[in-house]
N, C-alpha and C positions, 0 to 999 in steps of 0.2 A: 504493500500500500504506500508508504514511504518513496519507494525507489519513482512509484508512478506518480507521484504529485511535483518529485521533483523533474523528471522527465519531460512533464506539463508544464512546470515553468520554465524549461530549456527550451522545451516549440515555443513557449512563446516569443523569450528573446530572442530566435532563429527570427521568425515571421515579421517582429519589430524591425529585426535590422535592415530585412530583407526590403521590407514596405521602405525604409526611409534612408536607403542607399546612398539615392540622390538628395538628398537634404543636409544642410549646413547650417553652423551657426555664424550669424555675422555680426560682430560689435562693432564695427564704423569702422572707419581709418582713420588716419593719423595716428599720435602717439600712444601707445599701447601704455593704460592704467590700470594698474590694480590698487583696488581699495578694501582694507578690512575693517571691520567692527567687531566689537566683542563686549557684552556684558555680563554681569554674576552677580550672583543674589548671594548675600552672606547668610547663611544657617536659614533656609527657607524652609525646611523640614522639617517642625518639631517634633516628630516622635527621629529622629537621629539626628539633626544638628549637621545633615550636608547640604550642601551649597547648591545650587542649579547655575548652568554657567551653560554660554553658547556663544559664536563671532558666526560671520557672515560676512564674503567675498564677492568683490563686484570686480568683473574686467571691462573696461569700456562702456561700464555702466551697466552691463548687465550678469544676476547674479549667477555665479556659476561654483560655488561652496560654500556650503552652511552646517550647521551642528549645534545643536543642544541638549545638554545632560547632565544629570545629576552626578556629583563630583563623588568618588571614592573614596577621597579622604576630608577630614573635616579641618576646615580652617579657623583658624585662631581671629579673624581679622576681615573685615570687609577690603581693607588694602592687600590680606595675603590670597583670597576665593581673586579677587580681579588679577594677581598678577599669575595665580596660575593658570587663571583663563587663557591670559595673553601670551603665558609659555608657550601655549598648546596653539594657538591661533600662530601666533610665530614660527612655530614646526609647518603650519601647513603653508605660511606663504613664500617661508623658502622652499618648499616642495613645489608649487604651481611657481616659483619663479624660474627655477630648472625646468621644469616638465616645461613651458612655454616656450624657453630659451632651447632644446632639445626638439622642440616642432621645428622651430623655423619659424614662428608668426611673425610675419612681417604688416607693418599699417598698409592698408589699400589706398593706393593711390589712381583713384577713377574720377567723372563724374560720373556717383550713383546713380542720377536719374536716367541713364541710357540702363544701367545693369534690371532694370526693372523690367 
């Protein structure tokens, strides 16, 4: 039973990709931005005193990594729950700063209204 549900979510990521081959994401041209955010709630759980904590990535304005979750360990401080938020937000944007850097994304240099 197991094997076949996850089999069923295999067709369906096949079928997914398969439909949108031809499809791409476009954030503008010019110079390629990324932007984070991140907030955290100090001891927002009263029955255990953990934290909830989540950031939020925009490249050219549009988002493309997000996360929110209650923290594992519990913080002493509403200054310690933010700065480990921002540990962990800072792991992923130098991950998507190589993975970008590693594509090749280069800014488009067109005028869009023909590419339409």
């Amino acid at each position: 039973m197991r094997g076949e549900a996850h089999w069923g979510a295999v067709k369906s990521i096949l079928k997914y990709l398969k439909r949108t081959k031809d499809m791409f994401l476009f954030y503008g041209g010019g110079e390629l931005i990324l932007e984070g955010y991140t907030d955290a709630s100090f001891q927002s759980d009263d029955d255990d005193a953990k934290s909830q904590s989540g950031f939020m990535f925009k490249f050219n304005g549009g988002v493309v990594a997000w996360k929110s979750s209650k923290k594992d360990t519990t913080a002493d401080s509403t200054t310690k729950a933010e700065y480990i938020t921002a540990s962990e937000a800072t792991k992923e944007a130098i991950w998507m700063k190589n993975y970008i850097q590693e594509l090749g994304v280069v800014p488009s240099i067109a005028d869009h209204n023909y590419l339409l």
